[in-house]
C-alpha positions as CSV (number, residue, x, y, z in Angstrom):
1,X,125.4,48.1,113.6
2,X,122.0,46.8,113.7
3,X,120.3,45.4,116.7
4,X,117.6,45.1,118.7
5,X,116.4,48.0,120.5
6,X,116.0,46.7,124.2
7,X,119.5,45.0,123.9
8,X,121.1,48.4,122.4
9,X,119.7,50.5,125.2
10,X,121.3,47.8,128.2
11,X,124.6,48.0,126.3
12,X,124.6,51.6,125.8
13,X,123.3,51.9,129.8
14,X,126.1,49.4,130.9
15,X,129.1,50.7,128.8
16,X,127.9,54.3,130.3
17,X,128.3,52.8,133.5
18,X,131.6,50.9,132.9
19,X,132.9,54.0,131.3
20,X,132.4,56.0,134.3
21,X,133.2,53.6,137.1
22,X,137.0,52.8,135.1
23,X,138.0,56.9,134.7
24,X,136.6,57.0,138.1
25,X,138.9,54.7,139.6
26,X,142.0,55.5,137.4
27,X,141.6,58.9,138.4
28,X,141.2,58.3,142.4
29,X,144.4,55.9,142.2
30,X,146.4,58.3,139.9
31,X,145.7,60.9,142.6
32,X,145.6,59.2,145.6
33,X,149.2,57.3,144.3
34,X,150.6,61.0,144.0
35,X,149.3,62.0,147.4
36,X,146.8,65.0,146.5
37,X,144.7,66.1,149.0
38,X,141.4,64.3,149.5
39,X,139.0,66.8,148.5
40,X,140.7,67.5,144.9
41,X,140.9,63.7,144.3
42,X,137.2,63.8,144.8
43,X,136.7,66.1,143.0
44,X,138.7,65.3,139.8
45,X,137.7,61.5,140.2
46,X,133.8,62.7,139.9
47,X,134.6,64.8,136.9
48,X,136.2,62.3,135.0
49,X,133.2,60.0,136.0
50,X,131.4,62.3,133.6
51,X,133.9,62.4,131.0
52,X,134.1,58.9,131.4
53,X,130.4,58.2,131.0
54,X,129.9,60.9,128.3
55,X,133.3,59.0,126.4
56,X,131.2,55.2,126.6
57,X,128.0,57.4,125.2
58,X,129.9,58.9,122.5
59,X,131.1,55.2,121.2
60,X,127.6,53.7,121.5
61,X,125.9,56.4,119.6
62,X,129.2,56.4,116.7
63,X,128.6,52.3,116.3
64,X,124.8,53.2,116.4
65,X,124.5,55.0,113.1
66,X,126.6,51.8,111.6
């Protein structure tokens, strides 16, 4: 997938972000739905931030080499 640097570097910077910000949330609701206490939901929320974020960096960089 060819494109043009400065746009591949926003999309790769904003999917990052959306990655992160949609496992975060999915994960405090999931939690917070089955009443865990607050300090795990924390906890495993910010985690999978990471492996949310990580996820999104994983797809750019596959649809990079394209």
């Amino acid at each position: 997938m060819r494109q043009d640097p400065w746009f591949a570097e926003r999309l790769r910077f904003w999917l990052l972000i959306l990655g992160a910000t949609v496992a975060f949330g999915l994960a405090g609701l999931l939690l917070s739905a089955l009443k865990a206490p607050s300090t795990f939901t924390w906890a495993a929320a910010a985690g999978a931030a990471v492996a949310g974020g990580w996820g999104a960096n994983q797809v750019m960089q596959r649809y990079s080499k394209r």
